[in-house]
N, C-alpha and C positions, 0 to 999 in steps of 0.2 A: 406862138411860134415854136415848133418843135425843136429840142435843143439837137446843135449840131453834133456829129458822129466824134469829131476832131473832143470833144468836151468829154464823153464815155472812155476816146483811146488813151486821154492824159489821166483822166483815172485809175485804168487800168494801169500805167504806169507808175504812176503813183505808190500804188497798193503793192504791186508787184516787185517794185525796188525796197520798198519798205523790209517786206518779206525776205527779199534778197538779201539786205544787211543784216537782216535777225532779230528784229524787230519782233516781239514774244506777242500773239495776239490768240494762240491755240488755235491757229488755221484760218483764221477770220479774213485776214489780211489776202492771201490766198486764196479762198471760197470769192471775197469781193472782187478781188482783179480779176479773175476767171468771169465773175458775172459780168463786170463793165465792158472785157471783150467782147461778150456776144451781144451785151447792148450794145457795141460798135456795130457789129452785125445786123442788130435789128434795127438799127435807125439808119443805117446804109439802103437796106432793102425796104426797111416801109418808113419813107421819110415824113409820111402825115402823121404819125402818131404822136401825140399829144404827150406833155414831157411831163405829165401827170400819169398817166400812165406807163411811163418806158420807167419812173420812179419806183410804182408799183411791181413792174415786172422784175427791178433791181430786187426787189426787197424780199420779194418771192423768189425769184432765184438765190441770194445769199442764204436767204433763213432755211431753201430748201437742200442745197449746200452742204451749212453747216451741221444741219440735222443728221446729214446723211454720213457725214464727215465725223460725226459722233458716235453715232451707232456701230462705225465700220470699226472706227479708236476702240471702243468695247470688245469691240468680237477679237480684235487681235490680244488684247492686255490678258484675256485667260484666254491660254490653249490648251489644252488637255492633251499628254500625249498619246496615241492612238493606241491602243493596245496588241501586243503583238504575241507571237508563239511564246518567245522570251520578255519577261519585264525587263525596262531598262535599269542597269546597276550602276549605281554610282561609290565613289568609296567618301568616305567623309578624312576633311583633310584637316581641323580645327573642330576640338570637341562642342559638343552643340550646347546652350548655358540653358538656363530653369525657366526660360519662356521658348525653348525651340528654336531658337536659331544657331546658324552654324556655317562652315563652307564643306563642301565637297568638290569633289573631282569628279567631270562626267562630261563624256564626249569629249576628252583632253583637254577642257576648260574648268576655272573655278570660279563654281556658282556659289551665291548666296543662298541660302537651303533654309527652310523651314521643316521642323520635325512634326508629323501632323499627331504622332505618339509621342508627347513630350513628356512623359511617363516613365517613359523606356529611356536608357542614359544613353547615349551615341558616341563611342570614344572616338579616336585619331585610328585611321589605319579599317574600320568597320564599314562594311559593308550595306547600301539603303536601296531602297526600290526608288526611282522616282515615279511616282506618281500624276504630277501634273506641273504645269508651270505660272506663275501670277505674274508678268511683266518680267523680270531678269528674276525672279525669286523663283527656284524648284519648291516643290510640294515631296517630301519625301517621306518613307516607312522604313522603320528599321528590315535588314532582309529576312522572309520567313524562309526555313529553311524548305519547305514541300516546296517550292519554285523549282521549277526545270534548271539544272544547273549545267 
């Protein structure tokens, strides 16, 4: 007997309240209630299908979901900033300590900064290229002075 649609839409509930209160699953919980909706869908419109297979299509739909839901997570955690006429400058606002890190000021916000020249000493008040960005962390260069100023 094919399981009923009502069975898929309380799942999707489920999963999606879950989510809703904050329930930590890295998207899981979300990917599944998205899928149990459209098995609401597809056991509404093809009610013979066998509930061995609306399982399977669950399972492929989350895993393909989640896969996609991971890849996408990747692409955003580095961005690289595009490169323009001008490099972007930042000023460093907390000197940077003997593994590269530091804060700056950039874009009127202060970021966490890693120095990618942690060689070079980066005091308070000095000027850095940003380079790139890792999730809320800049990527920065001390500034060279042949930049278009």
């Amino acid at each position: 007997m094919p399981a009923p649609p009502i069975l898929w839409l309380a799942l999707a509930g489920v999963l999606l309240l879950l989510e809703l209160v904050g329930a930590d699953a890295d998207g899981l919980l979300l990917i599944g209630g998205v899928a149990a909706l459209l098995l609401t869908l597809v056991a509404i419109l093809l009610p013979v299908l066998p509930p061995l297979l609306q399982l399977l299509l669950f399972g492929a739909l989350v895993g393909a979901g989640y896969g996609w839901m991971r890849r996408w997570s990747a692409r955003r955690q580095a961005q690289p900033i595009p490169p323009g006429e001008r490099a972007e400058l930042a000023e460093v606002t907390s000197g940077f300590d003997a593994h590269g890190d530091g804060r700056v000021r950039w874009q009127g916000q202060s970021w966490a900064a890693q120095n990618l020249a942690p060689d070079q000493r980066l005091a308070p008040g000095a000027q850095v290229t940003v380079m790139g960005r890792e999730g809320t962390r800049l990527q920065v260069l001390p500034r060279q002075e042949s930049l278009p100023g």
